[in-house]
C-alpha positions in Angstrom: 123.9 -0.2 88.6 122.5 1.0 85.3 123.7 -1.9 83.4 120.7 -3.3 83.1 119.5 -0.1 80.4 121.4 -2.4 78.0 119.3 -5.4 78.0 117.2 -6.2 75.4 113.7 -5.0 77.6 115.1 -1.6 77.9 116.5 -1.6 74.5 112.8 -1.5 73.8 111.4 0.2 76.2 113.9 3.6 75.4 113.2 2.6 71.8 109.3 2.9 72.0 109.5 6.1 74.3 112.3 8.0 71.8 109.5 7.4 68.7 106.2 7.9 70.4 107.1 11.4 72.4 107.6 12.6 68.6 104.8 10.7 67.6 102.8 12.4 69.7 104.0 15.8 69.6 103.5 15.5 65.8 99.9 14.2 66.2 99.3 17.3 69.0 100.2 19.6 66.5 98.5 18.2 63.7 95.2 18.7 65.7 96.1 22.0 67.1 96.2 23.3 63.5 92.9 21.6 62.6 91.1 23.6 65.4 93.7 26.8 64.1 91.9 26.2 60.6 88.3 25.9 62.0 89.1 29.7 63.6 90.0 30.9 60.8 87.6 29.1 58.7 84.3 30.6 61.3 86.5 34.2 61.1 86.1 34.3 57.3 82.5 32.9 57.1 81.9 35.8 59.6 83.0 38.2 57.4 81.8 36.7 54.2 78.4 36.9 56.0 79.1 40.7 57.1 80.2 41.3 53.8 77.5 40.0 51.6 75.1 41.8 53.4 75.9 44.7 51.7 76.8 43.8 48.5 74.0 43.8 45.0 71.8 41.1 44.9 71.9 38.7 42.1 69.6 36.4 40.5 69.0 32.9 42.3 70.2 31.1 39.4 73.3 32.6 39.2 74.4 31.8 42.4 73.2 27.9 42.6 74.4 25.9 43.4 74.9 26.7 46.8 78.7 26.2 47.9 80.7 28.6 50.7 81.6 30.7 48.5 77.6 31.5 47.7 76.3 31.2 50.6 75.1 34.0 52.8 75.1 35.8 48.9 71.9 38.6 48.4 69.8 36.9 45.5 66.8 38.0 44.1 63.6 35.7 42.7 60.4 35.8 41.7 57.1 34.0 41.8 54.0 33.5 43.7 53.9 32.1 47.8 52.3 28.6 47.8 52.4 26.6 50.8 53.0 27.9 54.2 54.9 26.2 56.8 56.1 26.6 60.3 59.6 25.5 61.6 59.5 25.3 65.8 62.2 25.2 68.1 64.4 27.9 66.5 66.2 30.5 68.9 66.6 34.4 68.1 68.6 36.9 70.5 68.1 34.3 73.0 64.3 34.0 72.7 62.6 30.8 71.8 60.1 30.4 68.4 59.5 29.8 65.8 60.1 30.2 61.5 57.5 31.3 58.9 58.7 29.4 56.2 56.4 29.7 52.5 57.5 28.0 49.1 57.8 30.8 46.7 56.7 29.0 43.5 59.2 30.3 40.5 58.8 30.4 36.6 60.6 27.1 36.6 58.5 24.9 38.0 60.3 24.5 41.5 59.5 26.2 44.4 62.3 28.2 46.3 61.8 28.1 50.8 61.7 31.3 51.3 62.1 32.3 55.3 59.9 35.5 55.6 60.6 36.3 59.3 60.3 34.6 63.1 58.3 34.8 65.9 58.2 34.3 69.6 56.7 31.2 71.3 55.5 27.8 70.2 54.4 27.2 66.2 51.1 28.0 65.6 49.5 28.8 62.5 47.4 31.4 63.9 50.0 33.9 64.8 51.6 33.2 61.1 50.5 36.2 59.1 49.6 35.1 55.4 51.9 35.6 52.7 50.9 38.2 50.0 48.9 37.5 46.9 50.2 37.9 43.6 53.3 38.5 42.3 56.5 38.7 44.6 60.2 39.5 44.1 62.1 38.7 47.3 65.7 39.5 48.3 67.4 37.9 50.5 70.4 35.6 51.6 71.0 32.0 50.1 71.2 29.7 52.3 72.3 25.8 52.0 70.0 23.4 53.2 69.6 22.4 56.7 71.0 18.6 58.3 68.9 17.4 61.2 71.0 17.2 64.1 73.2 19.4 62.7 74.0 23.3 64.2 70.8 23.1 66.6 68.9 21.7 63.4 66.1 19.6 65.4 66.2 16.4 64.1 62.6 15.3 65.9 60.4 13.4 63.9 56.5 13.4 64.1 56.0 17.0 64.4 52.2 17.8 63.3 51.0 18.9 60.2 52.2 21.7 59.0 55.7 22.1 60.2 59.1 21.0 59.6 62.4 20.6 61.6 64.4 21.2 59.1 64.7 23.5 56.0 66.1 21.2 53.2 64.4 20.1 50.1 65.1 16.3 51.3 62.7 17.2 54.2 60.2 19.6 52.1 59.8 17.1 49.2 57.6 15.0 51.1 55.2 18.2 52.5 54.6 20.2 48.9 53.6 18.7 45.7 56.5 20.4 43.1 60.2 20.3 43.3 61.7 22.5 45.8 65.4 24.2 45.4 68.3 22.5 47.2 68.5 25.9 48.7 66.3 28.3 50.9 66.6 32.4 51.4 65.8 34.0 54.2 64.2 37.5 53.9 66.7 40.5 54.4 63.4 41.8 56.6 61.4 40.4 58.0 57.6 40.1 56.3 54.9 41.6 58.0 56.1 42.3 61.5 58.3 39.6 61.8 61.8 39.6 62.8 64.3 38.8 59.5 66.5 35.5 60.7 69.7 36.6 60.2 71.8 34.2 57.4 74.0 31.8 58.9 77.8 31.2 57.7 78.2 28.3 55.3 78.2 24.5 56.6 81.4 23.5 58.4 82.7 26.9 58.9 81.8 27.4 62.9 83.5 26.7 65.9 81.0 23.6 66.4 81.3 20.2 68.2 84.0 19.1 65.6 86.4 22.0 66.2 86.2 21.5 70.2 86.8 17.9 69.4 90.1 18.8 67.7 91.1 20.9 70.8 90.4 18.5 73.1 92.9 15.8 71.0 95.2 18.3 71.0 95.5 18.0 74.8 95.6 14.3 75.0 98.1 13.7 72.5 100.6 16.8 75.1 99.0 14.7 78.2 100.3 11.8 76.7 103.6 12.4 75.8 104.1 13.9 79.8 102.5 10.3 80.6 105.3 8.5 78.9 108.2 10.2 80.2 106.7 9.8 83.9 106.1 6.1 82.6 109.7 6.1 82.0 111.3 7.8 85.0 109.1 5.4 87.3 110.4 2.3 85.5 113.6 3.3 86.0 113.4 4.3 89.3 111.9 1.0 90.3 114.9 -0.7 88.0 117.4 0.9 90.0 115.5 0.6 93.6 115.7 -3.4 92.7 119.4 -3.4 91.4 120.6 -1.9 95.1 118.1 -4.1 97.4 119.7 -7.2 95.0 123.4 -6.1 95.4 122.6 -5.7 99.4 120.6 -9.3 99.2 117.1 -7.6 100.1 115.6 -9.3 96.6 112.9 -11.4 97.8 112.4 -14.8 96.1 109.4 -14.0 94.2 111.4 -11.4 92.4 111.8 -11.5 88.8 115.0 -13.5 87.7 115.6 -10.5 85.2 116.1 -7.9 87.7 118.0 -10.1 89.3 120.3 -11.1 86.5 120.3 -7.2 85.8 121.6 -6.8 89.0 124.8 -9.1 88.8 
């Protein structure tokens, strides 16, 4: 009755089932230690973050450019504020507001963003308070900059004068006439009132859309391999439901001739 496992169609069907259940176990695995990686990659950022906090600041150009292992680093710089922007739609112990942001123009010639705190509510430049005159040494963490659309960074265009979505020289190039850092701090407090932002950990390092994306793999390429070997079991059940109904002459004509051949 189980002849028929030797014909050339099963030859191929056991042959595709014994390479793609370790296929796919070896795929399911692969993925599970991506989103393993990502953990452990947001874990250390955590702490790098926690960390760094407490540690001397440096000077900005000692610590550019901005890589993971730099980032969320206290640096120090000094200049004068320039330009003042706002940056809506940012979220703070689950509030909704806004970012003061102000180009601290440096000794060589760029200008460095400079995050001096955040407020409540919707952007406006009346509740900004301005930035002090003179002179300024700031200290605070270095942070990379900002890709719309990425990490709640709002990628809206169009917004009006005086704001940005995102923190990024690419973004800030256009809005100030000197060249701004490929970088931005934000304050370790916040500037007159405001609340400090706290840093964020380095690009890539969080348990964002792309680690959840390596979960959920993970569990297609497991569903798959219990797919196959149901696959497998139901063929053959069907095979061998055909081979008795054909050896008691209950094969209707329409039947294939290979199940009936099997059968013989």
């Amino acid at each position: 009755m189980y002849r028929f496992l030797l014909t050339p169609r099963w030859w191929g069907i056991n042959i595709f089932v014994l390479l793609s259940i370790p296929f796919c176990v070896f795929m399911g695995s692969w993925q599970l230690g991506r989103f393993e990686d990502r953990v452990q990659d947001h874990r250390t950022a955590t702490e790098q973050v926690s960390d760094a906090a407490r540690e001397a600041p440096r000077p900005l150009a000692e610590m550019l450019p901005v890589t993971k292992a730099t980032s969320g680093k206290q640096v120090t710089a000094t200049g004068r504020y320039g330009k003042q922007l706002l940056v809506p739609g940012r979220e703070l112990d689950g509030s909704q507001g806004f970012y003061v942001l102000t180009l601290l123009r440096t000794d060589s010639g760029e200008a460095l963003p400079v995050v001096r705190g955040w407020l409540p509510g919707t952007a406006d430049p009346a509740k900004a308070p301005a930035a002090p005159r003179g002179e300024v040494t700031v200290t605070g963490a270095l942070q990379a900059s900002e890709t719309p659309g990425d990490n709640g960074v709002s990628a809206q265009g169009g917004l009006p004068a005086g704001q940005t979505g995102a923190i990024s020289a690419a973004s800030l190039v256009n809005l100030v006439p000197y060249d701004v850092y490929d970088a931005w701090v934000t304050l370790a407090r916040g500037d007159a009132g405001m609340k400090a932002v706290p840093a964020a950990a380095p690009p890539d390092t969080g348990l964002d859309l792309k680690a959840f994306q390596n979960l959920g793999y993970t569990a297609e390429w497991f569903a798959f391999v219990g797919f196959v070997i149901f696959m497998w079991f139901r063929l053959l059940r069907r095979e061998v439901e055909f081979a008795r109904d054909a050896a008691l002459g209950l094969v209707p004509d329409e039947e294939p001739v290979a199940v009936e051949a099997a059968a013989k």
